[in-house]
C-alpha positions as CSV (number, residue, x, y, z in Angstrom):
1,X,8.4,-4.7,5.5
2,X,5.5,-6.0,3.6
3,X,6.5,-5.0,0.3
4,X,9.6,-6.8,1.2
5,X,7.7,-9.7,1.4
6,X,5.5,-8.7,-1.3
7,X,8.8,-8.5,-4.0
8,X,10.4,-12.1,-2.9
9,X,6.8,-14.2,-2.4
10,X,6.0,-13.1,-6.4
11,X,9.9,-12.8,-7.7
12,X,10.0,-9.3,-7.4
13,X,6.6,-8.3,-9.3
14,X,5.9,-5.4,-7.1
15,X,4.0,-2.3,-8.5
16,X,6.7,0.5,-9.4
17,X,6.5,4.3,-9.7
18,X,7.2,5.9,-13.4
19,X,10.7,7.5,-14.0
20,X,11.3,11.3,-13.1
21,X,10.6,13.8,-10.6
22,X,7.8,15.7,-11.4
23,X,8.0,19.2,-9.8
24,X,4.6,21.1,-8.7
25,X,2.9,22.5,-11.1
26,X,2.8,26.7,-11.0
27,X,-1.1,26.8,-11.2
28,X,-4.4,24.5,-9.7
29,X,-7.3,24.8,-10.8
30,X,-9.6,26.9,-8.7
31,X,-12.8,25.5,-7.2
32,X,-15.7,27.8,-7.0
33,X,-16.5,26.6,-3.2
34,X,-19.0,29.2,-1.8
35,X,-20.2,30.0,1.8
36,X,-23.5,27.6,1.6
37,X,-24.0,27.7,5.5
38,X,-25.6,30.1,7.9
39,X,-24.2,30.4,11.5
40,X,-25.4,27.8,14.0
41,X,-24.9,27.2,17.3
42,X,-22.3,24.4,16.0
43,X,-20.3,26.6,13.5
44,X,-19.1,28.6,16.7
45,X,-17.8,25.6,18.5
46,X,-16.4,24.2,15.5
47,X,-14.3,27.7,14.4
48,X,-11.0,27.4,16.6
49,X,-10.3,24.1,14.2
50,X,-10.4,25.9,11.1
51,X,-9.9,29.5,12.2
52,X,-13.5,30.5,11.2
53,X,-14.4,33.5,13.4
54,X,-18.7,32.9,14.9
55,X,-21.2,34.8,12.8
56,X,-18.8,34.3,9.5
57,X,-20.2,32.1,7.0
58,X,-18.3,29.6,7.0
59,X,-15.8,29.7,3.7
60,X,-14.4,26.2,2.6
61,X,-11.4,27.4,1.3
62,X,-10.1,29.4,4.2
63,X,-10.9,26.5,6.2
64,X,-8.5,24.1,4.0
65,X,-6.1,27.1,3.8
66,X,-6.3,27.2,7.7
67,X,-5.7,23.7,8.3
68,X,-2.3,23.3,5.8
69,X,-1.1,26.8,7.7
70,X,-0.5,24.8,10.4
71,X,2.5,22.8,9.1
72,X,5.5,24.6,9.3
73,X,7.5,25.6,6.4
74,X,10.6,23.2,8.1
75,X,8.6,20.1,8.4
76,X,6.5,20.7,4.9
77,X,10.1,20.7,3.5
78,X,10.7,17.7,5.7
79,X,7.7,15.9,4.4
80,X,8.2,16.9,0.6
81,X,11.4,15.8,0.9
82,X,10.5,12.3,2.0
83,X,7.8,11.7,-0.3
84,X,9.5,13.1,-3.3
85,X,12.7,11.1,-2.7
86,X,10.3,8.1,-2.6
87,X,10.1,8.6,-6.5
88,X,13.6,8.5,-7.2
89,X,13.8,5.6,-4.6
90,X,11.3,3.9,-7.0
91,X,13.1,4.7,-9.9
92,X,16.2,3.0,-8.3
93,X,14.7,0.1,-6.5
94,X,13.4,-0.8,-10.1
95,X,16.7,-0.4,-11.6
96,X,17.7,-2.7,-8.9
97,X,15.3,-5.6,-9.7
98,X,16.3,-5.1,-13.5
99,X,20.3,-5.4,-12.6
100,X,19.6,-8.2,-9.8
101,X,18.1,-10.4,-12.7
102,X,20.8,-9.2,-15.5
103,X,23.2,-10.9,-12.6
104,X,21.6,-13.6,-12.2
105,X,21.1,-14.4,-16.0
106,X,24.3,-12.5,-17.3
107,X,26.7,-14.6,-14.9
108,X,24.6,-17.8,-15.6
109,X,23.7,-18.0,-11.9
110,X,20.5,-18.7,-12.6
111,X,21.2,-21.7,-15.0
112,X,23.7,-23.2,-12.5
113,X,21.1,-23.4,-10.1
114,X,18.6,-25.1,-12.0
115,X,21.2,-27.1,-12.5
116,X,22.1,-28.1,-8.9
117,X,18.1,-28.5,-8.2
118,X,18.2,-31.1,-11.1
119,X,21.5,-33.2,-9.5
120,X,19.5,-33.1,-6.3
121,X,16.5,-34.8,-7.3
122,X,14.6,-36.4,-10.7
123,X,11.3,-35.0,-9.8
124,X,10.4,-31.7,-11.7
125,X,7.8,-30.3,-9.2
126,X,10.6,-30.4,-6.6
127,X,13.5,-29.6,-8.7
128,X,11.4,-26.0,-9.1
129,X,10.9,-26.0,-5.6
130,X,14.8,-26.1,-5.1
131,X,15.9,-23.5,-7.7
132,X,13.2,-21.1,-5.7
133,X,14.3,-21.5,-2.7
134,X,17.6,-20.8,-4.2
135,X,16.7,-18.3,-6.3
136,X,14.7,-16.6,-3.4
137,X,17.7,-16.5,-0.9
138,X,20.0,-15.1,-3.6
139,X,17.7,-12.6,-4.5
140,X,17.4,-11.2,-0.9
141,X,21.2,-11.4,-0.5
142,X,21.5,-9.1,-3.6
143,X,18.8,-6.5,-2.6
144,X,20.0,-6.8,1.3
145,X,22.0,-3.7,1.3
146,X,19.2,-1.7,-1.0
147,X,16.3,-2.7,1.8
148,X,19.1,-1.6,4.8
149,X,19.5,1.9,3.4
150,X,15.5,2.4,1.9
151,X,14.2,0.4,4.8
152,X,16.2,1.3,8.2
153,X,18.8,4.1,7.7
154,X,16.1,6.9,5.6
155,X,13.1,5.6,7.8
156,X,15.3,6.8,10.6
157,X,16.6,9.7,8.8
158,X,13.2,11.0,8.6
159,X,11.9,10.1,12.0
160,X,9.5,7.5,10.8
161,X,10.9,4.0,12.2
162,X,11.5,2.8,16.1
163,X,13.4,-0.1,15.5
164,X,17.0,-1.0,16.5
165,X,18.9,-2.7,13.5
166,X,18.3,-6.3,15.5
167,X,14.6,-6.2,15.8
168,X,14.6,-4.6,11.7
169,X,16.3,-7.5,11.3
170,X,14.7,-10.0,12.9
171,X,11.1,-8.9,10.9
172,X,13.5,-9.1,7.6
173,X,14.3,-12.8,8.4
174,X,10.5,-13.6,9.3
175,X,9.5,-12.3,6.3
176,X,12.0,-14.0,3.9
177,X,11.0,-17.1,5.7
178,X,7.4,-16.6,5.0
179,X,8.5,-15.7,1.5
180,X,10.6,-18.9,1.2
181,X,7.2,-21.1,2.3
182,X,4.6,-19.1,0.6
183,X,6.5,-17.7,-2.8
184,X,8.4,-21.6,-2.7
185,X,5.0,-23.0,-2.8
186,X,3.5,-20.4,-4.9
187,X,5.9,-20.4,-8.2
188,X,6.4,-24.1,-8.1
189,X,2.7,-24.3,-8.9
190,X,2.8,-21.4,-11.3
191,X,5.5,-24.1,-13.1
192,X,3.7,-26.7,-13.2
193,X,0.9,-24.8,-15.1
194,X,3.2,-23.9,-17.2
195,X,5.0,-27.3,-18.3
196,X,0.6,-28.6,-18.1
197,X,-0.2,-25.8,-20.7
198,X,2.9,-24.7,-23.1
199,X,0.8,-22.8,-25.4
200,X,-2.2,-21.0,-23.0
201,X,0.0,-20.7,-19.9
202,X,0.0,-17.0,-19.6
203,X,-4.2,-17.3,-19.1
204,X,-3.8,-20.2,-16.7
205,X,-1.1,-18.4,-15.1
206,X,-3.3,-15.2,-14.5
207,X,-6.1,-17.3,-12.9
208,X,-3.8,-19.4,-10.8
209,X,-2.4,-16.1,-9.4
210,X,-5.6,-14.7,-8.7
211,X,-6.5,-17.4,-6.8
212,X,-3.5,-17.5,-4.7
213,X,-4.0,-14.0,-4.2
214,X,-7.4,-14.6,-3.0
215,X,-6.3,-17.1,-0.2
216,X,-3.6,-14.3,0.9
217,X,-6.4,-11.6,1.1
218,X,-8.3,-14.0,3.4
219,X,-5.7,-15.5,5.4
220,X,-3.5,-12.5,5.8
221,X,-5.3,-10.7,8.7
222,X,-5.2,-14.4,10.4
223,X,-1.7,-16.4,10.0
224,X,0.6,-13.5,8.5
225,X,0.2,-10.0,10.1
226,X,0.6,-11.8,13.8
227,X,3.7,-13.3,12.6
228,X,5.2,-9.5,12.7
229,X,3.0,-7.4,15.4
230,X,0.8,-8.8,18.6
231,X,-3.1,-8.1,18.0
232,X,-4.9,-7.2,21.3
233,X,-8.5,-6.1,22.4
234,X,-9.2,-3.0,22.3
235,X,-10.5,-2.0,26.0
236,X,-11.2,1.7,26.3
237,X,-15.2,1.2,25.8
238,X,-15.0,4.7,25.2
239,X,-13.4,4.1,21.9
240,X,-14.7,0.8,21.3
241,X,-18.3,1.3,21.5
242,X,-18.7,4.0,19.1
243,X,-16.5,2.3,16.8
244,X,-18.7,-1.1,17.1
245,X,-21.8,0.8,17.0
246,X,-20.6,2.8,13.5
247,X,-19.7,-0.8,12.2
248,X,-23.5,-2.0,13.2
249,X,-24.9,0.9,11.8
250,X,-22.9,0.0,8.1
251,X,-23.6,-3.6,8.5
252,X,-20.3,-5.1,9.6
253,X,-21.3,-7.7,12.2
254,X,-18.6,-8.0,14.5
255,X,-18.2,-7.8,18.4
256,X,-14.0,-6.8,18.5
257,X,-11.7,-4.5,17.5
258,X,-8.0,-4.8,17.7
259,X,-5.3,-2.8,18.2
260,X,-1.9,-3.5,16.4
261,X,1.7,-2.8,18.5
262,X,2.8,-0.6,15.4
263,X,4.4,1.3,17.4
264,X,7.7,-1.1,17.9
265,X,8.2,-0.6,14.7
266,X,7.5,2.9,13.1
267,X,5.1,6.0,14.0
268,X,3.2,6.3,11.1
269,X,-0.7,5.8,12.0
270,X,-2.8,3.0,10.4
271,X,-6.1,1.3,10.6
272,X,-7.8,-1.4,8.5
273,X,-10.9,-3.7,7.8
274,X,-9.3,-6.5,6.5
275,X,-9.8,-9.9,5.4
276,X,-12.9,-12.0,3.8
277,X,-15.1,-15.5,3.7
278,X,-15.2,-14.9,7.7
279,X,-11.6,-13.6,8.3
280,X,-12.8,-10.5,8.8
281,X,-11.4,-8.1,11.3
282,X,-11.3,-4.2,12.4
283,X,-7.8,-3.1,13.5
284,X,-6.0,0.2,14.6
285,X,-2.4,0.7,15.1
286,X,-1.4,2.1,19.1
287,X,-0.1,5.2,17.4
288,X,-3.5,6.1,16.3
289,X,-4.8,5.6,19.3
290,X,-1.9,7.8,20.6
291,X,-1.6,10.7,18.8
292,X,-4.8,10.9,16.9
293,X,-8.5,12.8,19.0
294,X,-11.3,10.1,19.4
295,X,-12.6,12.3,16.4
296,X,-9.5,11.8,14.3
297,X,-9.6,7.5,15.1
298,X,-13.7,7.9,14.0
299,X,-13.1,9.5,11.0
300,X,-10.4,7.1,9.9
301,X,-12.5,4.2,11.0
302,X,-15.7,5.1,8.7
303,X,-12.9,5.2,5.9
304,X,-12.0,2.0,6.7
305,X,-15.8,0.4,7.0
306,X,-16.1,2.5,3.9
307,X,-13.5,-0.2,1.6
308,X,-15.5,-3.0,3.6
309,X,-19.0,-1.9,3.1
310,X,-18.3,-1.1,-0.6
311,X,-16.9,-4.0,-1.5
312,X,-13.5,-2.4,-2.8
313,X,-11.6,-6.0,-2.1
314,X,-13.7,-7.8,-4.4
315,X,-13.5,-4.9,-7.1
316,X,-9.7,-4.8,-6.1
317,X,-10.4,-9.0,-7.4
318,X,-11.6,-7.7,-10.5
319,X,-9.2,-5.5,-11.3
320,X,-6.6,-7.7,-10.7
321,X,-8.0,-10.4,-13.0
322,X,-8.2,-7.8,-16.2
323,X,-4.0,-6.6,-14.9
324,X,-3.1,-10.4,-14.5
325,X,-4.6,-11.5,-17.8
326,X,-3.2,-8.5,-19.6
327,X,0.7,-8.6,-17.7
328,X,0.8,-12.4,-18.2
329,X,-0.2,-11.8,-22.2
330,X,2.6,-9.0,-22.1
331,X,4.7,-11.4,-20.0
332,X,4.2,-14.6,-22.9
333,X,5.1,-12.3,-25.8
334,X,8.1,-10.8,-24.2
335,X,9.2,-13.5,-22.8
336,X,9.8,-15.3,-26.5
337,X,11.2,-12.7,-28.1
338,X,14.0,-12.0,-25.7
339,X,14.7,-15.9,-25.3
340,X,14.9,-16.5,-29.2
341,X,17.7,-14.0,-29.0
342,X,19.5,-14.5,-25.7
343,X,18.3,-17.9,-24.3
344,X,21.1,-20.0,-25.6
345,X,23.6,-17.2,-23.8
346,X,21.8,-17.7,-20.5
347,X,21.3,-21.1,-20.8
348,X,17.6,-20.9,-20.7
349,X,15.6,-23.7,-22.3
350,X,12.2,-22.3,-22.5
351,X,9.1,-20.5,-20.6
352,X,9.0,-23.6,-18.1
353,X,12.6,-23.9,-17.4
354,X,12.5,-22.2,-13.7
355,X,16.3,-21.2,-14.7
356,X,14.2,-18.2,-16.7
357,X,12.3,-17.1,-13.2
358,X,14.7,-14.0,-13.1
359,X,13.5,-12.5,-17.1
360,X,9.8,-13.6,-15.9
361,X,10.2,-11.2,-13.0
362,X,12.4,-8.4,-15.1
363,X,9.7,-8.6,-17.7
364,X,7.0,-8.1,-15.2
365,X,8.4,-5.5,-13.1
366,X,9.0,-3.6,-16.6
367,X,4.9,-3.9,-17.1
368,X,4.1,-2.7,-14.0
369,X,6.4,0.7,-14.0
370,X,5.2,1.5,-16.4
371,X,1.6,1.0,-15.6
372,X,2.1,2.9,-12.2
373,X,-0.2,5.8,-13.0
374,X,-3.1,3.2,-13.9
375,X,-3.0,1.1,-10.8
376,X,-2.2,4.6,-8.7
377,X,-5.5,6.3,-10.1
378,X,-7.7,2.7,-9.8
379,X,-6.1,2.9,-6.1
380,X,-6.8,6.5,-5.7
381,X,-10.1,6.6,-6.6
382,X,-11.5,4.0,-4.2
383,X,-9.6,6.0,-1.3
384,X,-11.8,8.7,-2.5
385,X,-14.8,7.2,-2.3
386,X,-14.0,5.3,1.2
387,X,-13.2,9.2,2.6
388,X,-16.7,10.2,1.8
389,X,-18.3,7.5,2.9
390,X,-16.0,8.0,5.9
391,X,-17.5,11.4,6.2
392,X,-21.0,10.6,5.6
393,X,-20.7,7.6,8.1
394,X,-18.2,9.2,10.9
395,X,-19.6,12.7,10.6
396,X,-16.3,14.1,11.9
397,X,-15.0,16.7,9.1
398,X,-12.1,18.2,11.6
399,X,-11.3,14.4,12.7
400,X,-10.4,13.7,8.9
401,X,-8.7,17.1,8.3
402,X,-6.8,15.7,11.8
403,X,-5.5,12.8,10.2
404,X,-4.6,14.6,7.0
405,X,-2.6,16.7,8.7
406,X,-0.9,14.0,10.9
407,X,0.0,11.8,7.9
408,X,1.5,14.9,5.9
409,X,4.7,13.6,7.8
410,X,5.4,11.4,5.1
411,X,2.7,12.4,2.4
412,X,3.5,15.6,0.6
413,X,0.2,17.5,1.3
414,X,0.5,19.7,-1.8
415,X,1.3,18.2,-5.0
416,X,0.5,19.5,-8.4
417,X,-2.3,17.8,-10.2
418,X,0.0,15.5,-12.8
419,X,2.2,14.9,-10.1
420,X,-0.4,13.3,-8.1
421,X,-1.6,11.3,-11.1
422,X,1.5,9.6,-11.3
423,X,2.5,9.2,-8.3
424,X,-0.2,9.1,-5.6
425,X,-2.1,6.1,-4.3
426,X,-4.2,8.0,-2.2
427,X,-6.0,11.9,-2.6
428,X,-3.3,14.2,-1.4
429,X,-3.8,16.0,1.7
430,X,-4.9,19.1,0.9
431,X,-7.7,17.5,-1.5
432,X,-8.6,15.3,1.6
433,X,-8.9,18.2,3.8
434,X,-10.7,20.1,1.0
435,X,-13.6,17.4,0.8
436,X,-13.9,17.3,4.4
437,X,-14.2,21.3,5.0
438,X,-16.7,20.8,2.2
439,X,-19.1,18.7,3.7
440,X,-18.9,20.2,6.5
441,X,-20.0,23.2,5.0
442,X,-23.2,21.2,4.0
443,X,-23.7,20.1,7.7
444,X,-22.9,23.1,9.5
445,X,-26.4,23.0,11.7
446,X,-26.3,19.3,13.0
447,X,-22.1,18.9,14.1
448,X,-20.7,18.8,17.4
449,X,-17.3,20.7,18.7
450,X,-14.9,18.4,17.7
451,X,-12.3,17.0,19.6
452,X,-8.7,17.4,19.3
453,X,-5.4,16.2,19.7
454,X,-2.0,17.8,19.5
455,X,0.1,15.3,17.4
């Protein structure tokens, strides 16, 4: 749903995946992971997890091996399934974008309702604001029956989504609302910087973006996310309180935690710290607090802390700025090339003429498929570092393994080490459980018996 909102809000600028299936690779590198523990009284409590026997020095890789042994070969099939028909659905739902504008500009669509903004008004800022809107509800008419099938029908296919096709619905039309206020708002400003600057619009474009994508970071957590699912105290002080007190101890001064009714809508388990400038707030979904061990909800708490405490939204910020400047350079020189040859065909009258909106967000889209791998590993890397600072915080090694093995529903937990290059945005599951087992071969003498939960 929030990519949804995500594609109309910025005309379809959505990150893509890279073309092709990538199958695994026949070979992974092997990782000299000795026994570096001796027996403790912990390391027998701690064996039934990871089917280490007590006395046995404790062996990282049999413990990952023992973990991914407990997914079936049906549902690892199930879950490869999903996630690898996620690249093709990628592949497609870019394709999509690229013949959704081709219709729009082909047809002259697009011109004729630049053209009906004009008749309706004299002002430019809201003759813009008219051909979005426009331009907005056609879009989501056009990809409608692509979101019904990648949206509802395979999210049901595959077990992941709770919703009837009324209540699917009814978040679709609250998030095309949002998109038609926000993304309205938005690209109407974006024109006017670009009729204000003809010849530097592209780096005045990049900073205006930035800054509206600043003011979404920090109001999201507040005025969007409720719009879709109720936020409520957490009560249980048996889960609260540790999770407060592992926020103290990192810094994060805050006396609630909320939990998120995820569960109306799919049963995939979530958490986050989200928000900024004193919007702020910790959040679990009720499916994590459902089928994951107060272990399992630790663990995946000191991840999250772990993207607040080091500062991963602001080098997110950064990141963004270089990708913005870079895509709206791209954007400026494409853009004038194409228009010198097909302009006049699709009745397009320069960079500022909002008639064009549909080649902006072609061009775009085109940049960011094929810069998938890029943003995937600059993604990937601070998941990395939030899962061991997760482990370091949280302490619970089996509680991460846990989740790992809980999210390999929808995550293939084995890919080959290209594979998850391209097309992972977080460490797969089997490197996840890896670094866990590993550290807790470091910290064999000072762990508890963990606690578990049968998803």
């Amino acid at each position: 749903m929030r990519g949804r909102i995500s594609q109309w809000v910025f005309a379809c600028l959505a990150f893509m995946l890279l073309l092709g299936l990538l199958g695994e690779t026949a070979a992974r590198a092997a990782e000299a992971q000795s026994a570096v523990a001796q027996p403790s009284p912990a390391s027998a409590a701690t064996s039934a997890a990871t089917g280490v026997k007590p006395g046995e020095p404790f062996d990282v890789e049999k413990a990952t091996d023992s973990y991914l042994s407990q997914l079936s070969p049906e549902k690892r099939a199930k879950s490869d399934a999903y996630f690898e028909g996620g690249y093709w659905i990628a592949l497609w739902s870019f394709l999509y974008t690229l013949g959704v504008a081709w219709i729009l500009l082909g047809t002259w669509l697009s011109a004729r309702m630049r053209d009906l903004a004009e008749r309706l008004t004299r002002f430019r800022a809201l003759q813009t604001f008219f051909y979005i809107l426009l331009y907005l509800l056609v879009t989501a008419l056009l990809e409608f029956p692509w979101a019904v099938y990648t949206d509802f029908f395979r999210e049901h296919k595959y077990g992941l989504a709770t919703q009837n096709f009324p209540a699917w619905l009814l978040d679709q039309l609250k998030g095309l609302g949002l998109a038609l206020i926000i993304g309205g708002l938005t690209l109407t400003l974006l024109y006017a910087v670009l009729r204000w600057k003809p010849r530097t619009w592209w780096i005045w474009g990049a900073v205006v973006s930035m800054l509206i994508g600043v003011i979404l970071i920090a109001l999201g957590p507040v005025f969007i996310e409720p719009v879709f699912n109720k936020y409520t105290e957490l009560k249980d002080p048996s889960l609260r309180e540790p999770i407060l007190s592992l926020a103290r101890a990192n810094g994060i001064e805050t006396k609630h935690v909320y939990v998120v009714d995820a569960s109306k809508q799919t049963n995939r388990v979530s958490a986050n710290v989200a928000g900024m400038f004193g919007t702020m707030r910790i959040a679990l979904n009720d499916n994590l607090l459902r089928r994951v061990s107060p272990a399992g909800i630790k663990a995946v708490m000191g991840h999250e802390m772990g993207h607040y405490v080091l500062d991963h939204v602001y080098k997110a910020i950064l990141y963004l700025i270089i990708i913005l400047v870079t895509g709206f350079a791209f954007l400026r020189w494409a853009f004038d090339r194409v228009v010198a040859r097909r302009g006049e065909r699709w009745g397009i009258r320069g960079v500022a003429d909002p008639a064009g909106l549909p080649l902006l967000a072609a061009i775009l889209s085109v940049f960011f498929f094929v810069l998938t791998p890029v943003n995937n590993t600059f993604i990937r890397t601070d998941e990395a570092e939030a899962d061991i600072f997760g482990l370091n915080a949280a302490r619970e090694p089996d509680g991460m393994a846990e989740v790992a093995m809980i999210l390999s529903e929808y995550r293939k937990i084995s890919p080959g080490p290209v594979e998850e290059w391209i097309f992972f945005d977080h460490p797969s599951g089997r490197n996840r459980i890896h670094m866990a087992m590993r550290w807790k071969a470091e910290h064999l003498g000072d762990l508890k018996a963990p606690e578990t939960k049968t998803p």
